[in-house]
N, C-alpha and C positions, 0 to 999 in steps of 0.2 A: 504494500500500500504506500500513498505520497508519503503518509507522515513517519515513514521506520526510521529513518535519520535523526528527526526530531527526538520521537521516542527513546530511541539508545540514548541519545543525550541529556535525556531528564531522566532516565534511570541512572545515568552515572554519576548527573552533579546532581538533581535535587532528590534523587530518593535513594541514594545509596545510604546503608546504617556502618555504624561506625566496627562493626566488626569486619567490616571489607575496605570501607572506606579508608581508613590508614594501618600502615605498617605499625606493630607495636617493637620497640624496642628488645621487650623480653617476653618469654611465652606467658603466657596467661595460667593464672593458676587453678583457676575454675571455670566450666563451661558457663557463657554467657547468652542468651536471647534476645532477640530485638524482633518487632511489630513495627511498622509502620504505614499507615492509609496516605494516601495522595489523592488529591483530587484537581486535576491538571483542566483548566478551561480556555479555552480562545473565544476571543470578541467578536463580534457578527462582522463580516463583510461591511461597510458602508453604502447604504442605497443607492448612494450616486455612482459608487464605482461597477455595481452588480447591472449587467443585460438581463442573463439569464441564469435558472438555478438555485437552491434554497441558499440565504444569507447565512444559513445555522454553521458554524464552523465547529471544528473537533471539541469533547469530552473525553477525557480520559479518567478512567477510576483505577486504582494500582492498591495492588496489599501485599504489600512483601513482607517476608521473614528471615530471617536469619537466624544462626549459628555458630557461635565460636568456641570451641573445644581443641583442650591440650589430649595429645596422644599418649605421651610418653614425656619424659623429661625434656624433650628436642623437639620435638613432634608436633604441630600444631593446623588442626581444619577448621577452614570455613565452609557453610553453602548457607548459600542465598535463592531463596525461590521468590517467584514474582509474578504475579497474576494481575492481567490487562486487562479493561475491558471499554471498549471505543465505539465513539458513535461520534456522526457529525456527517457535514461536505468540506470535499475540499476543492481549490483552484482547479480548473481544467484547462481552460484556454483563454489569452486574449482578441479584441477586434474591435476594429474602427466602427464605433458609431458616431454620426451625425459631424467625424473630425475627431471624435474625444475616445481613448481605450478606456473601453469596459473588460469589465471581466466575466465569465465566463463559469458557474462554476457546477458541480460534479449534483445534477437532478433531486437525487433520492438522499436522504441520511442513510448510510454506511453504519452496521454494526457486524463489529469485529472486537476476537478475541485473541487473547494472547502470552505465552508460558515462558519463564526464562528459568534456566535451574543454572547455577553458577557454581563450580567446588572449587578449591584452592587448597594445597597445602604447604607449609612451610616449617622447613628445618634449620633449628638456632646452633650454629658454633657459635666457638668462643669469642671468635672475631666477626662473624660473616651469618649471614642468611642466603635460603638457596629457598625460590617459591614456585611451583607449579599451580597452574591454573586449566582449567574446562570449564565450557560455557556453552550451551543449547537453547536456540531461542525459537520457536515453532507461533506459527499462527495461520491463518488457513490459504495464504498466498506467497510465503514467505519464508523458509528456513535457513536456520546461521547455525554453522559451529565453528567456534575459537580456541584456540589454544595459545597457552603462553609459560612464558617464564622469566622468573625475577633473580637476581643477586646484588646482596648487599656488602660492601666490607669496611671496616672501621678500621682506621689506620692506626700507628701502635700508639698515637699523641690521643687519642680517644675522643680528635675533638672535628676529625675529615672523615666524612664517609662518602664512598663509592655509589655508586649505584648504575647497574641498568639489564634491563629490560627487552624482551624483542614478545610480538606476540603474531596467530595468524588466520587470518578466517577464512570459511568457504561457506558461500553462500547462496541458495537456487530460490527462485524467483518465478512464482509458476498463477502470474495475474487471473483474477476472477474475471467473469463473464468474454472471455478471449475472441471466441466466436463473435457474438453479438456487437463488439464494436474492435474487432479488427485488431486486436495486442497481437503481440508474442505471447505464446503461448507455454513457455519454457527458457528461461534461461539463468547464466550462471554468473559469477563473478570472486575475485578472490582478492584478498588483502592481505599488508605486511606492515608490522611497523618496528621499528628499534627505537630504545632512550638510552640516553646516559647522561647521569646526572653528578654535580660534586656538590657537597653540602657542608658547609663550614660554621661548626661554634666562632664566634668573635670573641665574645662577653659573657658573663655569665647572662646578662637579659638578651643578645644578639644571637641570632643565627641567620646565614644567608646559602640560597641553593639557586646556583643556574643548572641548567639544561638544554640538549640538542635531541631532536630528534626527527625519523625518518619517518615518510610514508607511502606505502607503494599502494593504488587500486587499480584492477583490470579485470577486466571483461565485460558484461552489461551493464555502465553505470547510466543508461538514461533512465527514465520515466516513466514507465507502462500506462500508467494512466492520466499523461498530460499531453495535450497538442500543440500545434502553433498552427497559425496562420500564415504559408509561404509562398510568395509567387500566386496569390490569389486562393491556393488549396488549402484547407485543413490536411496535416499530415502526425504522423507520431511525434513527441518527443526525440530529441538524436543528439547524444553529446559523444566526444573523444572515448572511445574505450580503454584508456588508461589514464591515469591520472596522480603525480608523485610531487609529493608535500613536502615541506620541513619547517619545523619549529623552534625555536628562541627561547626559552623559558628563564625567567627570574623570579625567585620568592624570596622574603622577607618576613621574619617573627619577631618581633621587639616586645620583650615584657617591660611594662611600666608598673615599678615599685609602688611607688605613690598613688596609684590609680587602682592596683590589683587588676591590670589590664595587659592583653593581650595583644598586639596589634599584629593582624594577618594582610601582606601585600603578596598582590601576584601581577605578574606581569608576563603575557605571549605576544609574542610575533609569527605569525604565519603565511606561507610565500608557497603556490603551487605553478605548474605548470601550466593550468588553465587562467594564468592570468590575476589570480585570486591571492590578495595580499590584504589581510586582515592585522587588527593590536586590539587587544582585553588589556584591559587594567581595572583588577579586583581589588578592592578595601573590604576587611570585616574586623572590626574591634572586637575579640573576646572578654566580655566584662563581666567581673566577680562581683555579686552589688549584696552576698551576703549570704548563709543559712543554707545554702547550697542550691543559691539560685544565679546563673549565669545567664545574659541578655547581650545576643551577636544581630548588631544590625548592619546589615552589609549594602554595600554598591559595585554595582557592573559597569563598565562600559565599553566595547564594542562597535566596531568599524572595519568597511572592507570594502573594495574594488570588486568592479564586474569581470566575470569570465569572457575572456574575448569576444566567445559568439554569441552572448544573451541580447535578445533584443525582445520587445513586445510582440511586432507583428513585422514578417519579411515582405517587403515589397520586391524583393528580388531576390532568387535562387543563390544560396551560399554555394561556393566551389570546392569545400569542405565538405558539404552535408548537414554543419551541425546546426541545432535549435535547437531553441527551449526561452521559455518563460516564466520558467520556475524563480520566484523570487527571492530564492536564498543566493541565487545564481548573480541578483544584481549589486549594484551600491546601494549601501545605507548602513548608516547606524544604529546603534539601542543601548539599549541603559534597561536594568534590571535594579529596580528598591527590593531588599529582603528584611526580613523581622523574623528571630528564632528567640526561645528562649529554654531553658531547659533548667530542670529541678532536680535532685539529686536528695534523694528519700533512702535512709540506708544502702541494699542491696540494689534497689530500682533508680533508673534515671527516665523521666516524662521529658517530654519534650514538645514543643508545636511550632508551625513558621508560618510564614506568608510571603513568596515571592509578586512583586506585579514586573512584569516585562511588558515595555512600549520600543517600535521601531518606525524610523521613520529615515526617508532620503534625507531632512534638514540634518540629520544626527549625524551624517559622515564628515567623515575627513575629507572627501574629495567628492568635487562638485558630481552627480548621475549625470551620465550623456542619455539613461535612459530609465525612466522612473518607474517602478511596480505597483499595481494597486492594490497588489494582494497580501504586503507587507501584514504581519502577525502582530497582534497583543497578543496576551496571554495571563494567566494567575495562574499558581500553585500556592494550596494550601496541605499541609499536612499536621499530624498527628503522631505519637506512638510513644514507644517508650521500649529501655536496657533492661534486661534483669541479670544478674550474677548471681549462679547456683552457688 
């Protein structure tokens, strides 16, 4: 479906639980749980941007679970299960009306469901960690499996650690109603990526981490179910069948004494071969305000350049082939406001957030040569809570 991209990406930053979510230093000494509900919504299309098609855009509802459990002295498992369930339209196509692009979007509300089972395990030396990972993601048009692996090493000053990473997926792609409006009917695609990272103590309050890393995507990466408008004809979606990344990374953790406060900075740079040059700069203050109640309000923001061949609508045949109108594809910005707060009750930790995500063309760095109207809001709210057996 359009939105699987989307999706992976808010199962990784806003509904991950913290027994996946970071590496622990040392193994854990008792198995721990974690629950969490999401309730992921996007904003209605705008009337004046819609021709044709319901305005209603995606719902998401997610209830994931987790598990962290020691094996052995050295030995340590996660899995994480996660259960989707989606309704909504999404974009289809754009076209000139009356001079002005409308959008286009997908008839009926779409419900769809969806399973991820995630296992990890990881083994502590003295100096070093070694982590495996699987990951299965199923839903009725769409299946992923991943695999990866992690190492970490501490150097003999106890104050530099190593780190990196490579992980690898395959993925088959087998669109609903194919007959009925002319998809593929099958196809495939595969990914790679590597990290490595160096993370340095400063101070006893300082720590600072860059990172580089790789990405490789090939085989079907367009659309199935999005058109354009070319040369006069409605035609499929058609982007480059490879597509190889790399990123920049900076992070920053400053504890402030005085404050009982945390400060979390992050910072990417992101540059592919389609043309696609994005910068995030994340702020979240971790704040102690007492009794064992912690309050992170955080900020996003986000910008990026269009992939060479996105355009709205072709008035003349590309000599490449490629199209689309996908608006992740163009320029614009966003800014993301978050609210978390989390409580810490003996053995249990509660928790709740509220993300809002706005994007907009004004929000880039660099002027659109060509503007989307199908640009995304969005909310996330969630719920849940840790428990330690």
């Amino acid at each position: 479906m359009s939105t699987h991209h989307l999706l992976k990406s808010l199962s990784a930053a806003a509904l991950a639980l913290p027994a996946i979510a970071s590496q622990a230093a040392n193994i854990v000494e008792t198995p721990e749980f974690g629950y969490r509900y999401n309730h992921y919504q996007e904003k209605d299309i705008e009337a004046e941007d819609l021709h044709k098609g319901s305005p209603e855009r995606y719902t998401v509802k997610v209830n994931q679970f987790s598990l962290l459990t020691p094996l052995n002295e050295s030995l340590q498992a996660n899995i994480v299960l996660q259960l989707e369930d989606m309704s909504g339209a999404s974009p289809w196509y754009t076209e000139s009306v009356d001079g002005e692009t409308k959008q286009v979007m997908s008839g009926a509300s779409i419900e769809e469901a969806r399973t991820d089972v995630i296992a990890q395990v990881t083994y502590f030396g003295d100096k070093y960690t070694v982590t495996t990972n699987a990951a299965k993601s199923t839903e009725n048009d769409y299946d992923s499996l991943s695999i990866g692996a992690g190492f970490t090493y501490d150097f003999a000053d106890k104050m530099t650690t190593l780190g990196v990473s490579a992980d690898a997926s395959f993925d088959e792609i087998t669109p609903s109603d194919a007959l009925e409006f002319g998809r593929t009917d099958y196809e495939e695609k595969q990914s790679w990526s590597g990290h490595i990272s160096l993370s340095r103590i400063i101070t006893r309050n300082l720590m600072v981490q860059l990172g580089f890393g790789l990405f490789d995507r090939s085989g079907y990466l367009s659309d199935p179910y999005k058109q354009v408008i070319a040369d006069g004809s409605l035609q499929g979606d058609s982007r480059p069948d490879s597509r190889l990344a790399s990123t920049f990374t900076g992070r920053l953790r400053y504890f402030v004494n005085g404050l009982d406060t945390a400060l979390h900075f992050d910072y990417r740079l992101y540059d592919d071969n389609w043309n696609i040059a994005s910068h995030t700069v994340f702020l979240a203050p971790h704040i102690n305000v007492g009794d064992g109640w912690q309050v992170i309000p955080s900020v996003r923001y986000y910008s990026q350049s269009a992939a060479f061949f996105y355009e709205n609508y072709y008035e003349a045949p590309r000599s490449d082939g490629y199209y689309s109108t996908d608006s992740r594809l163009s320029t614009y910005g966003a800014y993301t406001l978050g609210l978390a707060v989390n409580k810490q009750l003996g053995s249990w930790l509660f928790t709740a957030g509220y993300q809002y995500y706005t994007s907009s063309h004004d929000l880039a760095i660099e002027d659109p040569v060509e503007e989307s109207n199908s640009l995304v809001d969005f909310s996330i709210a969630s719920i849940g809570f840790d428990y330690k057996f």
